[in-house]
N, C-alpha and C positions, 0 to 999 in steps of 0.2 A: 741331820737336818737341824740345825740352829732355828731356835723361836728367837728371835730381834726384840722383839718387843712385847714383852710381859705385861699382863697389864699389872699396876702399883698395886690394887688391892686381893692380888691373889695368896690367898696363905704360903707361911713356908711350907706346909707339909704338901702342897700339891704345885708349888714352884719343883718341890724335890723329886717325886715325881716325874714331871718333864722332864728334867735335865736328865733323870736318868733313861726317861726312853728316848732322849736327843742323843745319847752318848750310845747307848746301843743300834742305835739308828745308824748312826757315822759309821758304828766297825762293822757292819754287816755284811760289806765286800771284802772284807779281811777273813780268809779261812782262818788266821790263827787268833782271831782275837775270841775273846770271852763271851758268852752267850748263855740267858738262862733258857733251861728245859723247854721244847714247846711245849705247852699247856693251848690245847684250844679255847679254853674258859677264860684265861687270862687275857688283860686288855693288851699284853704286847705280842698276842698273837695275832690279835685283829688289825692291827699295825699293819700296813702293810711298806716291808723296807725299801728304797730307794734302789733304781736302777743301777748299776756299778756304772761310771764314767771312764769311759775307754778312752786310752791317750795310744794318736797316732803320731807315728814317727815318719819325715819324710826329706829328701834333699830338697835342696835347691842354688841355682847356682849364684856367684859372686862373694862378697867380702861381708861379714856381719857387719852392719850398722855398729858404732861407739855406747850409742845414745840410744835410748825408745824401746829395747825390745821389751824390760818389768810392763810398762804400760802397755806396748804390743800386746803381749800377753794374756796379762787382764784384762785389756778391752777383748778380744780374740775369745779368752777363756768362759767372760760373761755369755758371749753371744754361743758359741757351741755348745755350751753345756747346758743350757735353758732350749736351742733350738734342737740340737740332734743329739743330746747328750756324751758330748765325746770333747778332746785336748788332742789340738794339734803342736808337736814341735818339731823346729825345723833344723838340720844340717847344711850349713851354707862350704859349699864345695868354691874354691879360689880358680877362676877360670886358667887355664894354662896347661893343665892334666888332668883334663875332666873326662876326656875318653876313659883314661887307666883306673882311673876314680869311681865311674861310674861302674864301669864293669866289676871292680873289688864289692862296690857296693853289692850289686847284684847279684853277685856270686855267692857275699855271706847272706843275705835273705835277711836283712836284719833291720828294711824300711818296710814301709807299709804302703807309702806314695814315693815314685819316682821321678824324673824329668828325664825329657831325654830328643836328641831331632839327627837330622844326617852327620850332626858333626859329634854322636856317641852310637855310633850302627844303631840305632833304635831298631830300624826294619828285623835285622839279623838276630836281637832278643827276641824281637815279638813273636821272631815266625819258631820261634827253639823254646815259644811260649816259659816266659821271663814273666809276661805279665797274665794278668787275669784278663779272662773275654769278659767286655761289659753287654756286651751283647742283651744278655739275659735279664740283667741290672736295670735295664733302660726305661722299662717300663713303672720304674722304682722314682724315677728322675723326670717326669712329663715336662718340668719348667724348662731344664736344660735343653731336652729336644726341641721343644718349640723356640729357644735360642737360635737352636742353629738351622731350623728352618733348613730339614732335610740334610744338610752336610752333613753329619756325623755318619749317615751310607757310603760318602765317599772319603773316610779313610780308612776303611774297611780293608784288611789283609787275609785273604783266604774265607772272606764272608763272615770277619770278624773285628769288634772294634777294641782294638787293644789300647787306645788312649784317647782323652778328650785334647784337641789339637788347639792352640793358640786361632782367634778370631779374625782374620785381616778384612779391613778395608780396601776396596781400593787404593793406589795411591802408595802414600807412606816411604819410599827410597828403597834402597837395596842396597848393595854393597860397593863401596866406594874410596876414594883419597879423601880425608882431612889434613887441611895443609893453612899452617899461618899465613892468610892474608896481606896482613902488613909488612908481610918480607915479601911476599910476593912484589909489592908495589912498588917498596924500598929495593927492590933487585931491579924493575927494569922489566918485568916477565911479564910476556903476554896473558892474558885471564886465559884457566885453566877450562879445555870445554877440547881435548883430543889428545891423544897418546902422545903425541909431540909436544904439545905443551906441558903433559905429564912431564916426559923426559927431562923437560927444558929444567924444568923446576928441582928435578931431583939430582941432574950435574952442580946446579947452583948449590942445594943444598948443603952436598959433601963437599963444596970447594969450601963454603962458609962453616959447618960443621965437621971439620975435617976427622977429629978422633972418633964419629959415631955411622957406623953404616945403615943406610939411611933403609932398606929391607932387611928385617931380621927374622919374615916368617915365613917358611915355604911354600904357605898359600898365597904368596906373590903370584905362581907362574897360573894357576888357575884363573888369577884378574888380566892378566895380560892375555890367557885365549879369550877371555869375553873381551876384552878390547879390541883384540885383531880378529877375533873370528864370530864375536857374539852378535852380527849384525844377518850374517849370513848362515848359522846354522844353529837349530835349538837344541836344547840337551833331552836327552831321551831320558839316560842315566847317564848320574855326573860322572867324572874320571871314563869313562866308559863309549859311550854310544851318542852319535849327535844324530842330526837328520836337516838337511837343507829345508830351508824357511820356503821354498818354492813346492818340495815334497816331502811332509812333514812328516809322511808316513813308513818310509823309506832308509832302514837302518846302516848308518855308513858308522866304521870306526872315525874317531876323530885322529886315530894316530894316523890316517891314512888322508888327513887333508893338508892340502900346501899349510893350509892356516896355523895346522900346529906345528911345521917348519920354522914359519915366520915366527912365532911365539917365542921357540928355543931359541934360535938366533939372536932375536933381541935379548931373552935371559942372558944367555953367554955375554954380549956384551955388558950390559949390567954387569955382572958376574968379574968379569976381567977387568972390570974399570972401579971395581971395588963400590959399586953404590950397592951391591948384595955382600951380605954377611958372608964371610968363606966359612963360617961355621953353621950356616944355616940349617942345614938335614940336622944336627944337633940340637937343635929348639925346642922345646916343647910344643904342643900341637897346636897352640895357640899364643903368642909371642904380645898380645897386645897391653898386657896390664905391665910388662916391661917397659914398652913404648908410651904407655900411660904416664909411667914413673920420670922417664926423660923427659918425655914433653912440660910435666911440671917446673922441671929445674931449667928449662931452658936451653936442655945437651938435642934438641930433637926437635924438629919443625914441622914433621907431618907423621899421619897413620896412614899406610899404603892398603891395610889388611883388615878392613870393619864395615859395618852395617849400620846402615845410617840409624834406624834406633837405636840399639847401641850405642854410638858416637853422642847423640842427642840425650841419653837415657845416663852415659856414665860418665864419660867426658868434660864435657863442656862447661860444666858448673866447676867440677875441681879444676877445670885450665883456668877457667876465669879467676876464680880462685887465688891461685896461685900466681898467675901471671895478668891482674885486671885489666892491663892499659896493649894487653894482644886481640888484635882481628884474627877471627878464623872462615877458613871458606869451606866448600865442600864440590868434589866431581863423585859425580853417581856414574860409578861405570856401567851402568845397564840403564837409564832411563834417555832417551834420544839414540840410545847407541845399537840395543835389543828390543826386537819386538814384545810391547807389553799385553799382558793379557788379565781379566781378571783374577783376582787371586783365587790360586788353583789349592783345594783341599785334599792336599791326599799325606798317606802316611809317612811317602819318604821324602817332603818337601816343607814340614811343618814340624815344631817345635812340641811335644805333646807330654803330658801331665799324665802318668800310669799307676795303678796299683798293683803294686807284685801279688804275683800268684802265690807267695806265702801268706800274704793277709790272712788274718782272721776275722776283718772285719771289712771288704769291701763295698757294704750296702751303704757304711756311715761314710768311711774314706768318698764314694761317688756323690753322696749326698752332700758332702763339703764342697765340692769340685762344682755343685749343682747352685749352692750359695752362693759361690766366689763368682760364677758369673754372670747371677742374673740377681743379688739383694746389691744396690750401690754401695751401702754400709759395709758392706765384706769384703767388696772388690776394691775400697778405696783403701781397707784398711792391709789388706793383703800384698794390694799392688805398690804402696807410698807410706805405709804405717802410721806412725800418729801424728797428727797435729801441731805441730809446735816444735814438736823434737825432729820428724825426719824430712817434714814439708810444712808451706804455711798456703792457704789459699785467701788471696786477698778478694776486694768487695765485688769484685765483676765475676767470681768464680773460679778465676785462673789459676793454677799450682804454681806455686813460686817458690825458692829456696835461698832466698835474703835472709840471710844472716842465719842459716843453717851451716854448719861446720859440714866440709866436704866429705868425714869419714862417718857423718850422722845418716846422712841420703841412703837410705834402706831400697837394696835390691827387690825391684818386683819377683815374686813368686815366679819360676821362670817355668816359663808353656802358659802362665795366664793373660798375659795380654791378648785385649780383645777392644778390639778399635768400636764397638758398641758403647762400650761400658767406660772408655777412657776419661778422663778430666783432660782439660785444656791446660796446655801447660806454659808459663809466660816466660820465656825464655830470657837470658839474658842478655843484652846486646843486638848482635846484627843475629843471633844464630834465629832468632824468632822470625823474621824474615826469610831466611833461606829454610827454615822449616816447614812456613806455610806456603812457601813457593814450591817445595817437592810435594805437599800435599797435594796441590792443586793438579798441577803437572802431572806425577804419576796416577792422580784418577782421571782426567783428562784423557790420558795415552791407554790405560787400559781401560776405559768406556769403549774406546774407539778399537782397542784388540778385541775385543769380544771374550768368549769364554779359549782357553787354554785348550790346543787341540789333543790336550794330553790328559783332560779333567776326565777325574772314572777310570782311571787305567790303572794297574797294579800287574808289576811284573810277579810273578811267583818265580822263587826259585828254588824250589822245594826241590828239583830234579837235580838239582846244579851246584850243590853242596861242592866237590871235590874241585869245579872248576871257579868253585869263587874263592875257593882258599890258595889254587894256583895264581888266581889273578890278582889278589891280593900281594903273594908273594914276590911279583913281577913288578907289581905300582911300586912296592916298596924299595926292591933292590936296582928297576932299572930305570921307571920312569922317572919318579920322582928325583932321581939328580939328573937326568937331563932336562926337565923340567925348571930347575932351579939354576940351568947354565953350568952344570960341573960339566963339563966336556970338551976334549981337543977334537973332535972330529966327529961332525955334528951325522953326516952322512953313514958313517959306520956304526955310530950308537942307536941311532934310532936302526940301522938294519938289525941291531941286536935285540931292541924291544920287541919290533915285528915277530923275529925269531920266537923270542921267550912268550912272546903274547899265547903264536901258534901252538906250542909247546902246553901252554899250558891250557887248553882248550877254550879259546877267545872264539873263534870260529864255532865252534857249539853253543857257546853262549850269546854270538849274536843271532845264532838260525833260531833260537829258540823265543830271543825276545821278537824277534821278527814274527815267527809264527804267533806269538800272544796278541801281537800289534797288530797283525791280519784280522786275527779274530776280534778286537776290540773295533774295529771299523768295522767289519762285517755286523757285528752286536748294532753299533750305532746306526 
């Protein structure tokens, strides 16, 4: 512990003194440093030493900011070490193989705070307890629960909360097409607002971009069943199980509806008309920071496979960027097209922030978790970093990024966004407009859905281990390339899914989610 400020007329001989129980003071967390005898009589026994400052380690996802993070830090380091006594640093994982990344992570036990949502099995750690129950912790954290005003019960798995879940709003978009505008107009093409017009846009594109396929990530055929079938049936569990918007309660395979006929069909034509990548199934699990990279230089006219934060969050400033005098648009394929309902809290539909069950220090790791979402100072600094260097907020409040370098813009802390806690952010262009128009709209539509007939529910499949590692084995070798249009004979593959589905106990797994789904209406 450093004295600053000595007073002038203190003698050398008790200046020397201090320094020397300033110096002993500092290495007292150090087993190996030097220490004299305790002596109780002595004044450097009645000292009492400094707490040791715990430094946690944690992912998160995206590209490290160029600029900001010595200042991040500092500012960061002041405030933890004065409030909870602890140093957070971060691992920033490059979205594309963040599944294989995350699970390496986890396996060596060597973070402290993780991230994690449906697109890294979060569920399937948690329940093989990967992570610590905060359960216990909670009453350690009273600010945070009264954050979330009761939710934090329903991401509960097995009667347990194995992570603090990202905050939503109503509203906000979902996953959708970004597509340059100004070629849209320059083509001739009708405004983008149906599958057809989809289509329209994306013949034109490879005529005009002819050496670039214009799907490069297999999560295409997922956006085209919500196109063709997300009108008429909701998802139970994704890849998995749907249920008619009429009987919501009611577990139908989705392999078993015309709808996902009509999905494959259209794929295959994509597929054979070369607007899909014939290397697709070779992508990594997420293709979009590729299409990020095109879209800059002008090889690339739209993202078929993103979320509209995201799009808004990572996008749009380096397209501007890079390309200032381009329009861009956006089609939300689930807002007008899916029944919206308010945002539904649960474990396997939400982005969430964990402490590994190696921790040695969970009560500090949840108390940081407890900062970031309810002091504004921690949330601002956490979710847009400093001032100057990775954002600027001009005189009405609004986040801005004028004359911020595109590789400076610091990734939010990923599972912290919390539509409570957000700053407004001034977009550039027209996208400020269509951003405050999906706001609106999507709180509008889910006012009017009410709550998610699915809010509170959690499938267990603690029983079902053998038959989720079959059905995994099946998405992977049958569906997913009929899915993506690999196929001469649409009628025969899919008889070979059904086949392999049954095989690998599909039928067990939907009697069972069914029975859970009985019982959670019977509960309700």
């Amino acid at each position: 512990m450093k004295r600053k400020n000595l007073r002038k007329t203190m003698s050398i001989s008790l200046m020397s003194l201090m320094l020397g129980l300033s110096t002993a003071c500092s290495n007292s967390g150090n087993n190996n440093a030097g220490s004299a005898p305790a002596n109780s009589g002595s004044p450097a026994a009645a000292t009492e030493a400094p707490k040791e400052v715990v430094e946690l380690k944690a992912i998160t996802m995206g590209n490290e900011p160029k600029s900001g993070l010595d200042n991040f830090y500092k500012q960061l380091d002041e405030m933890t070490i004065k409030d909870l006594g602890i140093k957070i640093r971060f691992d920033y994982i490059p979205w594309g193989d963040e599944k294989n990344q995350i699970s390496r992570a986890i396996a060596a036990k060597e973070y402290d705070i993780y991230v994690g949502g449906v697109w890294s099995d979060f569920t399937n750690f948690a329940t093989k307890n990967a992570f610590a129950d905060l359960t216990p912790l909670l009453n350690e954290v009273p600010d945070l629960v009264e954050h979330y005003k009761g939710a934090l019960d329903r991401v509960k798995l097995d009667g347990k909360v194995f992570g603090i879940p990202q905050f939503n709003k109503p509203g906000g978009g979902s996953d959708g097409m970004l597509y340059r505008e100004d070629l849209r107009k320059e083509w001739g093409l009708p405004e983008i607002n149906s599958l057809g017009a989809v289509e329209q846009y994306l013949y034109k594109a490879k005529e005009v971009y002819s050496s670039t396929p214009m799907l490069n990530d297999k999560r295409f055929g997922n956006n085209l069943w919500t196109l063709i079938g997300g009108s008429k049936y909701l998802t139970v569990i994704p890849d998995y199980a749907v249920a008619s918007v009429d009987d919501p309660y009611k577990v139908i395979s989705m392999y078993d509806t015309p709808e996902y006929k009509l999905a494959v069909e259209k794929a295959k034509k994509w597929y054979d008309d070369g607007i899909v990548d014939h290397d697709v199934l070779a992508a990594q699990g997420n293709a979009t920071g590729e299409t990020l990279e095109l879209m800059k230089v002008d090889q690339k006219p739209l993202e078929f496979n993103n979320h509209f934060g995201a799009v808004s969050g990572n996008y749009i400033n380096p397209l501007k960027e890079a390309l200032p005098d381009t329009e861009y648009g956006w089609y939300d394929f689930y807002l007008n097209n899916v029944p919206s309902f308010l945002p539904k809290m649960s474990a396997g539909s939400l982005t969430m922030i964990s402490i590994g069950a190696n921790s040695k220090y969970p009560e500090q790791a949840l108390k940081l978790i407890e900062k970031a979402h309810t002091d504004q100072t921690y949330y601002n600094l956490l979710s847009y970093g400093v001032v100057g260097e990775n954002y600027n907020v001009d005189s009405a409040g609004f986040i801005n990024y004028e004359g911020i370098p595109s590789e400076n813009i610091k990734p939010s802390w990923t599972g912290l966004a919390d539509g409570y806690m957000n700053l407004q952010v001034n977009y550039p262009g027209e996208w400020k407009a269509i951003y405050d128009n999906i706001q609106a709209e999507g709180s509008k539509a889910a006012e009017a859905g009410g709550t998610d007939p699915y809010e509170g529910f959690s499938f267990d499949t603690s029983s079902l281990a053998t038959e989720l590692s079959n059905l995994e084995t099946v998405k992977t070798q049958y569906i997913q390339p009929l899915s993506v249009g690999m196929t001469n004979d649409i009628d025969a593959d899919l008889a070979t899914v059904q086949k392999q589905l049954k095989s690998a106990g599909y039928d067990t797994y939907l009697a069972e989610l069914q029975k859970q789904l009985d019982a959670f209406v019977a509960a309700k």
